[in-house]
N, C-alpha and C positions, 0 to 999 in steps of 0.2 A: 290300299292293297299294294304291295311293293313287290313286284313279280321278280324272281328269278330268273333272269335273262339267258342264261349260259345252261346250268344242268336242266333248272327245271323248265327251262324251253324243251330241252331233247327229250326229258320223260314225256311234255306231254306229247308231243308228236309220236313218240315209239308209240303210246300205250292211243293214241288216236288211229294208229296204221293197224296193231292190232285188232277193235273194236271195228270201226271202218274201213276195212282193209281196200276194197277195193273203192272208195271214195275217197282216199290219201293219197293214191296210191302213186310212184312214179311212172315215166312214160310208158304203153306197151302194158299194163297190166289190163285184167280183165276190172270192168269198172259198172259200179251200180248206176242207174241212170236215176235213181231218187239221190239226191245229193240235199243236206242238211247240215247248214253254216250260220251257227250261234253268234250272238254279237253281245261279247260281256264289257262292259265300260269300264276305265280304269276308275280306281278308289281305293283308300282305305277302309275296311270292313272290320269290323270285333264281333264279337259275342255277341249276339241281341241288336245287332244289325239288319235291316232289311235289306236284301240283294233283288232287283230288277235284270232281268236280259231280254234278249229277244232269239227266238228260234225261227230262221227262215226257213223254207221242203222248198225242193225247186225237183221239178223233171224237164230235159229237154230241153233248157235254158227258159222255162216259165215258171212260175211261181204256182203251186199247185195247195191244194190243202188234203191234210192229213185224212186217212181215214183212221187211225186212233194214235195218239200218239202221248208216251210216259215220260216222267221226267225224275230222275232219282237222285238225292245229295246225300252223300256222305263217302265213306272210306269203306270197298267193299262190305262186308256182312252188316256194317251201321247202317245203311244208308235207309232212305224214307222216300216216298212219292210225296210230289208236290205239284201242283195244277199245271197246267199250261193254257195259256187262254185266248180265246180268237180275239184278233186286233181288229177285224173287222174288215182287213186286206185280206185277200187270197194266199194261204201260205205262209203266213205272221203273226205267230204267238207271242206273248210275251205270258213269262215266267218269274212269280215274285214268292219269297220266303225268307224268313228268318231266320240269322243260323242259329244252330244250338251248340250246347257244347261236345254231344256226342256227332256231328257233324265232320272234326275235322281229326287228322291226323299226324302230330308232331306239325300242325298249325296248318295243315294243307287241306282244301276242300274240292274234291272232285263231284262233277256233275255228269252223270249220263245221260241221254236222251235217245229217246228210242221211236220211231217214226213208221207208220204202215202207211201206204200209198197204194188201193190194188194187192196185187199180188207181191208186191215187193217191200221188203222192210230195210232198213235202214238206220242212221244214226249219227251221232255225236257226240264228244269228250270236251271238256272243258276244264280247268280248273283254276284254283288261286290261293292265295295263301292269306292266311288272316297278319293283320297290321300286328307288329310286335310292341307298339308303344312308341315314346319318343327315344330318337336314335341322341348318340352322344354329342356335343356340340361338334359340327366343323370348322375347324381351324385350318386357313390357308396361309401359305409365305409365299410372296410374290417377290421376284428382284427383276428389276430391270433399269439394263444401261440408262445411266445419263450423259455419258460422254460418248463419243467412237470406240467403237470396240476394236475396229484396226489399228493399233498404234505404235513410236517408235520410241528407241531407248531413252529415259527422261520424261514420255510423257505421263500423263495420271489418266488411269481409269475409274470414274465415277458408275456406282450404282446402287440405286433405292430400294430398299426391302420395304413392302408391308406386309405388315402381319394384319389378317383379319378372324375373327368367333362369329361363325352364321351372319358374315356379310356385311359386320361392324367392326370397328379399325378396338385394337387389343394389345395393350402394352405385351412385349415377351417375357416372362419371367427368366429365363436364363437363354444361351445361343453358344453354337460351337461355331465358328467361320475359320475353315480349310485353304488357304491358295497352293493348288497342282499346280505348279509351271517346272519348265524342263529342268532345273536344276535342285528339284527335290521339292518340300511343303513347305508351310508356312503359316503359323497359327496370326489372324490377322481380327481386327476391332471395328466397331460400328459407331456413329455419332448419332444419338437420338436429338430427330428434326420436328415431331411430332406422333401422339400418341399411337403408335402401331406404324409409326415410321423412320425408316433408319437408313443413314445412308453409309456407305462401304467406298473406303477411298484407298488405294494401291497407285505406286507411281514406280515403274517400271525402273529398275539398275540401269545406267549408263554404260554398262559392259555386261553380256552376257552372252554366252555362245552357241547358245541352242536357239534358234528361232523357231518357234509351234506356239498352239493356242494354250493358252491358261486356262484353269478356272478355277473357282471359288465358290466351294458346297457350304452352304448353309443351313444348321439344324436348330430351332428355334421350339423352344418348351412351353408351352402356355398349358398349367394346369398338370396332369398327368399325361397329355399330348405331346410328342414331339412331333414337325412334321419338317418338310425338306423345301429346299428349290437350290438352284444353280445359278449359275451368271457362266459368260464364255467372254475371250476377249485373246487377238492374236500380236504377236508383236512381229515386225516385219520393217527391215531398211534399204530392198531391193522388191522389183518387179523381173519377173521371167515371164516370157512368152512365147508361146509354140509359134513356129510357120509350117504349115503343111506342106511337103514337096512331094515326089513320086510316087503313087499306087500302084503292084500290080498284085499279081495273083499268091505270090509268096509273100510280099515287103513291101513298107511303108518307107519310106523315108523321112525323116522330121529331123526342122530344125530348131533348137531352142536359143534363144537371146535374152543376158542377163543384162539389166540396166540398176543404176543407183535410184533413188527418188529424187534425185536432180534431173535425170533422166542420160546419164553419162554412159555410155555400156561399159560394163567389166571384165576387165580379161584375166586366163586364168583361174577363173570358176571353175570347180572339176561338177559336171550334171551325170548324176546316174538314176538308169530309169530302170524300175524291176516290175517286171508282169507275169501272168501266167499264160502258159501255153500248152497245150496240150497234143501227143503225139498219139499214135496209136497202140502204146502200152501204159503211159504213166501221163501224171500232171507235170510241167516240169515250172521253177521259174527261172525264168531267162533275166538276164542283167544284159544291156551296153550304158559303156558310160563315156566320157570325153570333155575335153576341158575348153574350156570358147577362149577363141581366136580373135578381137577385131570383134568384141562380144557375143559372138555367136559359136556353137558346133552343131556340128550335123551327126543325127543319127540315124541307124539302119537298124528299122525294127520289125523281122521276121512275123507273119499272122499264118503261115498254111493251115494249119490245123486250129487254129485259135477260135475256141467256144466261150472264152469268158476273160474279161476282163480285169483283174485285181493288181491297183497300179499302189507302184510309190515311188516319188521321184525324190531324189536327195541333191541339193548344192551345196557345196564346200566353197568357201573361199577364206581364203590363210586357216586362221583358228574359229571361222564361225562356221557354223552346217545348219540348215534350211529344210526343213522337214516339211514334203507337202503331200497328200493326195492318201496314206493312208487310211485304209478301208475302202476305199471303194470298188465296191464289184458291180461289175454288168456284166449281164448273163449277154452277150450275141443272140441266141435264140428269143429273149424276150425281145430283142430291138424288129424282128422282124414282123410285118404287117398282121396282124392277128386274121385267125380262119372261123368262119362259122364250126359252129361245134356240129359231129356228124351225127346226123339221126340214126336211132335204132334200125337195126338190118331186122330188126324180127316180130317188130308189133309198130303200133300207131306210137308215134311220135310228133311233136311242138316241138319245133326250135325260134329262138325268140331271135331279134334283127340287134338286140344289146339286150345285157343281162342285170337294168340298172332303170330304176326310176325317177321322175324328176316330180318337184312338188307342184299340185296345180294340175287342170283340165290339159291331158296330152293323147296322142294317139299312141299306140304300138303295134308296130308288126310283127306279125307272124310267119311262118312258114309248116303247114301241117306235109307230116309225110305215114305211109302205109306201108312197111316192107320195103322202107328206103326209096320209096316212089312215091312222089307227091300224088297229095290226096286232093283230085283234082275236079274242080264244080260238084264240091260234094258238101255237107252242112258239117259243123264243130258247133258243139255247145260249149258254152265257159263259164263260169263262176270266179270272179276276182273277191279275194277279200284280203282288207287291211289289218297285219297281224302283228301279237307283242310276243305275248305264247297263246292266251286264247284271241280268237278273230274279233279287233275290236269296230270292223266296221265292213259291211258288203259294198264294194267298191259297184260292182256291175256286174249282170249275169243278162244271157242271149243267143242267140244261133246268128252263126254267118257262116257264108256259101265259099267257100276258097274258088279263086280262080283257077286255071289249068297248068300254074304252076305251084299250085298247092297254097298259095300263098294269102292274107287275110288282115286284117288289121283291126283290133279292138279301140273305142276310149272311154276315158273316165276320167275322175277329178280325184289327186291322193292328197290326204289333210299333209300339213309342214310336223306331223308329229316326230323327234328324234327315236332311235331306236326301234324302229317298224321294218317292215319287210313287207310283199305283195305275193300272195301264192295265188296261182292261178290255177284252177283245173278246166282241160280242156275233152271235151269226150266226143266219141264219132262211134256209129253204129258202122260196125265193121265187118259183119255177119248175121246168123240166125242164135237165136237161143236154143242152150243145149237142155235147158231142165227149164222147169217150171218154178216161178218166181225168179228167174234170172233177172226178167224185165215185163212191162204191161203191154210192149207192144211187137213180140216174138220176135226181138231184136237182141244180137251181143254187142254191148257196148267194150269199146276198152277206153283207157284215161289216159293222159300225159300230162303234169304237172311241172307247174315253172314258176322256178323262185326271182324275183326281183329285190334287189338291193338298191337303197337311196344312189342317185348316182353322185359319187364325188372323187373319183380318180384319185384318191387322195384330196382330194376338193381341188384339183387342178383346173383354174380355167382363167380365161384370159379376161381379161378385166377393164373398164374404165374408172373403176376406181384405183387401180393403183397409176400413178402419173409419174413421168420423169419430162423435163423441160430441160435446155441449154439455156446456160445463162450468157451464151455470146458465140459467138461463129466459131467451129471447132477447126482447135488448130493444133499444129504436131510441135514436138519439143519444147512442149508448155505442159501446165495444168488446164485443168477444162471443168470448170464449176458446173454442176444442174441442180435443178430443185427438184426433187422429188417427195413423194406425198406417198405411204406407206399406211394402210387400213387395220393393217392387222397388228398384231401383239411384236413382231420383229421384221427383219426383211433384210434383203440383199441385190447385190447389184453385179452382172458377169458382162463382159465385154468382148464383140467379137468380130471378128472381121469376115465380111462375105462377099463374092462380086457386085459388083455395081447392079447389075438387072436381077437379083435375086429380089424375092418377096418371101420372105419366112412365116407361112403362117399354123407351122405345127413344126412340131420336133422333128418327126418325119422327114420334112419338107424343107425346112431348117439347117440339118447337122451336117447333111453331104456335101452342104457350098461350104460350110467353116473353111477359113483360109489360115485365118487367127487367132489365136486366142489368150487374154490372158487367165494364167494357172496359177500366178502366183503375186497374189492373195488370188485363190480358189473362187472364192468372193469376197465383195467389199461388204460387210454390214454393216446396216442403217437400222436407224429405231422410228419407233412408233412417230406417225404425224408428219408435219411435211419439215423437211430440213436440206439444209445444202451438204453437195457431196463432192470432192475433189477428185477429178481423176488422170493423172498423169497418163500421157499417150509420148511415147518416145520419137525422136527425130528418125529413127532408122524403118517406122512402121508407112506402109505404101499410100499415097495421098491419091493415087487413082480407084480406088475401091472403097465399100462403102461400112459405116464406122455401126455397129449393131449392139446398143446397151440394153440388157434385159433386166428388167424391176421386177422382183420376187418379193409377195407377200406371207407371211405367216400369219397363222392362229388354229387353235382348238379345230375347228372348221376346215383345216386343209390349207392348198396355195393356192395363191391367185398373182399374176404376171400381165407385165406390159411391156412393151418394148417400143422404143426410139429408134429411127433409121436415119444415118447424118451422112454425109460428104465432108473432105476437107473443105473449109470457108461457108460452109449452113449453119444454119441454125434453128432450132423449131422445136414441137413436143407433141406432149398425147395431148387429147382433148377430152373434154367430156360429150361428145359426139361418136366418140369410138364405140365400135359396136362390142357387144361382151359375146364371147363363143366358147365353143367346147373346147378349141384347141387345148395345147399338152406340151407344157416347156415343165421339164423334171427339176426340181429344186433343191436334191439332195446337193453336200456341201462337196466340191470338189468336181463338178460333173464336166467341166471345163475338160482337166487331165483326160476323163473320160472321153470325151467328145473329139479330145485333141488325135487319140488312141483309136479309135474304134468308129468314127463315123464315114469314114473312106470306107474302112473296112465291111462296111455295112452295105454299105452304093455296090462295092464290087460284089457281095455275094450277090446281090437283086442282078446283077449283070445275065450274074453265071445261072441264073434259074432257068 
C-alpha cells in the first residue's frame, strides 16, 4: 500500500473530523468520551488480498468493550459489512476481509467503523489505496567533490558522479554538464572511471574577475529517464573579516579587514555592505561602503527600526569584485527566544512543553488549561496514536491528575519509522451533559488535540561524531592545519572569535560574545570522512581572546555540529566523550555575515524588554 502522504493525508483527516467530529476534534471542542483508534499496518494490498486491522473503544482512558459495533468497506453506496472480532482483550477487535473489486474507488479503499458503548455511539474512518503495480525503475546521479571545493586561480576541481537503476551502479547513455561561474557557462566533459562512474575535472582561469561560487549541473539519461545533481565549488584569493566594535540603540559599528592568503592585509579595497531596514512607512535598503586603510575600515551601520536582515557585502579591489553573503535573510523576530503558544481563552485546552518527538521510550509534558486557567488537580484523559494517514499504532492511552498548575506529563515508546507524526487527544469533563447520549456518565467532555512532529530542528544537533582536532598549537600569521572527520554527505567549517570566559553552548548563547568573525569564505567546505583542513589566521587578529571553529555536518537527515575552543599557543580537539545535545548552531551558507550583522543587535533588543 503506498499512502498518499500530502492530499490523501488531508482528505482523510477532513472526512475523519466530519464522521467523528467531536473525537478529532481541535482543542475546546465539545468531545465524545468513547474514542475509537484503528491500527491499519503498512503494506501493499491488490485485488484478492487479505487486509487484517485492529479496532481499539477506549472511554475515559480504559479500554472498554463494544456493546455492538459495524464495520463497513467500500466507497460510499458499495460499501459491504464485515465482522469485527473479539481479541479476547477488553476493547480489541480485530477486523479481516478481502478486497473486492467493487471495494475501491479510482484505487482508494475506505473503511467505516461504527461503535455503541451505553448510550453513546461513536466511530472511525480509515483508508488506503490499493498497490499500482511495479513503479518505474529509479535512477539516481550522485556527484561529489573529490578535491576542495574552496579554491584559487589555477587550481582543479575534481568531482565524481554515479549513476545508479534501483541501487546498482548503470552506465549513462547520454549526459549534458553545464559550468555557471561568474563570467558566463560552459559546456564541460566526464572521464569514465568505472561502470556508473565518472569523474568531472575543471581547473579554474589564472585571471578572472569575478570571485563567487561556481557550479556544474548535471543531466544524465539512462533509458527514457533523465535525472539531475549539482556540484558547487568557490574560487577565493583573499580572506575578510568582521571585528565587532560599538552597540547602541540606533548603530552598530563594524570593522572589516581584508588580507591576501599569505596573510598580507590589503589596502584600498573599496567594502560595500547593503541591508535592509525598515522605517515606519517602507522597507528601504541602506548601503555604507569604504575603502581599508592599513587593511582595515570602519563602518557605521544604523539598526533602529531593523526587523530583518538581507545582507550582501561586495569587495573590489583594482579590477577584481568579491561577491559574498547573498541571499541571506534573518528575520530578527525569529532570533528571539521562542514563547509557549497561548491556550484557548474559551474552552479546554493542551499546550504541549515542545511541539516535536524523539524516537524511543521518552516522557512529555504537558500543560492543560480551562478558560485560559489551568485545569488544576483535576483528571485529563489521552489517547496517543502513531500516525501515517491512518493510525498505524496506539502509542498509549490513560488518565492523569494535573497538578495545581495545570500541568502533567505522559510516556511512551515511538518506533524510528520516517514520515509519521503523534496526535494526541487529550479529554477532561468539564461540565454536565446537556442531552442524552452525550456521555454514560452525565458528564460534558470537551477534547484538545496535539500534533507532534519527529523532532529535527532541521536535524540540528550537536554531535560527537562530527570531530575537528589541531594539528599543532595554534598560532597567528601562519596557516593552522586540523583534522577533521565529517559523517555526513558534505560539511563546512566557520571561524570565530569570542572572549576568553565565554562557553558557547547554543546559538543563543553563542552569537552575542562573537567579536570575530571570518565572512569571507562564508565557509570553508570539507567532504565526506576525515581529511585535513587549512586555515589561515592573520597577524593583525587578537592573541588574548579565544579562537572558536565550528564543524558542520550535512545529509538527507539535517545538520549535525561540533565545535573546537583554542587560545593562541593550545592545542587540542573534540572527543568521542563529548556529550551529543539538542543545542542549535544554524548551517545555512553565509550565517557568519549574519552573525557579524545582527547578533549585537539581538543582545540589545533582550536589554530593552
Amino acid at each position: 500500500m503506498k499512502l498518499r502522504n500530502a492530499l490523501g493525508m488531508m482528505i482523510a483527516l477532513v472526512l475523519a473530523l466530519l464522521i467523528v467530529s467531536a473525537q478529532n476534534a481541535a482543542g475546546g471542542y465539545s468531545a465524545n468520551p468513547v474514542v475509537v483508534m484503528s491500527e491499519l499496518p503498512d503494506g501493499d494490498y491488490e485485488v484478492g488480498d487479505e487486509v487484517t486491522f485492529t479496532v481499539n473503544v477506549f472511554e475515559k482512558g480504559e479500554r472498554v468493550d463494544a456493546d455492538n459495533i459495524t464495520v463497513t468497506v467500500g466507497w460510499y453506496f458499495e460499501d459491504r459489512k464485515v465482522n469485527a472480532t473479539p481479541t479476547g482483550t477488553p476493547g480489541v477487535y480485530e477486523v479481516t476481509f478481502t478486497i473486492q473489486e467493487n471495494d475501491s474507488y479510482e484505487g482508494e479503499i475506505d473503511i467505516f467503523i461504527t461503535v455503541e458503548v451505553g448510550n453513546v455511539t461513536s466511530g472511525d474512518y480509515i483508508y488506503f489505496y490499493l498497490y499500482e503495480g511495479e513503479e518505474e525503475p529509479e535512477v539516481e546521479v550522485e556527484a561529489k567533490p573529490t578535491s576542495s571545493s574552496l579554491l584559487k586561480p589555477g587550481e582543479t576541481f575534481t568531482c565524481e558522479v554515479t549513476v545508479t537503476e534501483d541501487g546498482e551502479a548503470v552506465n549513462a547513455d547520454d549526459k549534458d554538464i553545464t559550468l555557471y561561474g561568474p563570467e558566463g557557462t560552459e559546456k564541460l566533459n566526464w572521464t569514465k572511471t568505472g561502470k556508473g562512474m565518472y569523474m568531472i575535472t575543471y581547473t579554474v582561469p589564472d585571471h578572472i574577475t569575478d570571485y563567487k561560487k561556481f557550479s556544474i549541473h548535471i543531466y544524465v539519461d539512462v533509458g527514457n529517464l533523465t535525472e539531475y545533481a549539482y556540484a558547487t565549488f568557490t574560487v577565493l584569493d583573499i580572506q575578510v573579516w568582521y571585528e565587532k566594535g560599538s552597540v547602541n540603540k540606533t548603530e552598530l559599528v563594524a570593522t572589516f579587514w581584508v588580507n591576501d592568503l599569505d596573510g598580507n592585509v590589503v589596502n584600498g579595497a573599496q567594502v560595500k555592505i547593503e541591508y535592509d531596514h525598515d522605517n515606519d512607512y517602507f522597507t528601504a535598503r541602506l548601503m555604507k561602503s569604504g575603502t581599508t586603510v592599513n587593511g582595515s575600515v570602519e563602518l557605521t551601520l544604523p539598526h533602529a527600526n531593523l526587523t530583518g536582515i538581507y545582507v550582501t557585502i561586495t569587495v573590489k579591489i583594482t579590477n577584481r569584485t568579491y561577491l559574498i553573503g547573498t541571499g541571506i535573510d534573518w528575520d530578527m523576530e525569529e532570533m528571539e527566544e521562542p514563547e509557549v503558544p497561548e491556550p484557548s481563552e474559551e474552552e479546554f485546552d493542551v499546550v504541549p512543553e515542545d511541539m516535536g518527538y524523539e524516537t524511543g521510550q521518552h516522557t512529555y509534558d504537558f500543560t492543560a488549561y480551562n478558560y485560559s486557567e489551568p485545569w488544576a488537580s483535576d483528571w485529563v484523559y489521552y489517547y496517543a496514536g502513531f500516525y501515517g494517514s491512518p493510525c498505524r499504532k496506539v502509542l498509549a492511552f490513560g488518565k492523569v491528575k494535573t497538578n495545581a498548575e495545570g500541568e502533567f506529563s505522559i510516556s511512551f515508546s515511538t518506533p524510528s519509522d520516517e514520515g509519521m507524526y503523534i496526535m494526541i487527544f487529550f479529554q477532561a469533563a468539564t461540565g454536565d451533559a446537556e442531552y442524552e447520549g452525550q456521555s454514560n456518565d452525565g458528564r460534558a467532555y470537551e477534547q484538545a488535540t496535539v500534533f507532534l512532529s519527529k523532532l529535527t530542528v532541521e536535524g540540528s544537533v550537536k554531535s560527537s561524531s562530527v570531530k575537528i582536532s589541531a594539528k599543532g598549537a595554534l598560532k597567528l600569521n601562519d596557516t593552522n592545519d586540523f583534522q577533521v572527520t565529517i559523517p555526513g554527505e558534505s560539511g563546512f567549517l566557520m571561524v570565530f572569535i569570542i572572549p576568553v570566559d565565554a562557553e558557547p553552548d547554543s546559538q543563543m548563547e553563542a552569537y552575542p560574545f562573537i567579536l570575530w568573525a571570518l565572512i569571507l569564505p562564508a565557509d570553508i567546505p570539507l567532504m565526506t570522512g576525515t581529511q585535513t583542513v587549512s586555515v589561515l589566521l592573520p597577524a593583525y587578529l587578537p592573541e588574548d581572546q579565544k579562537f572558536l571553529f565550528v564543524v558542520v555536518s550535512l545529509n538527507d537527515e539535517g545538520l549535525k555540529y561540533n565545535y573546537l575552543m583554542l587560545k593562541v599557543g593550545q592545542s587540542g580537539g573534540t572527543g568521542d566523550d563529548d556529550d551529543d545535545d539538542g543545542g542549535f548552531f544554524p548551517g545555512f551558507e553565509g550565517i557568519t555575515v549574519a552573525a557579524a550583522l545582527g547578533v549585537a543587535l539581538v543582545a540589545m533588543r533582550r536589554k530593552r524588554r
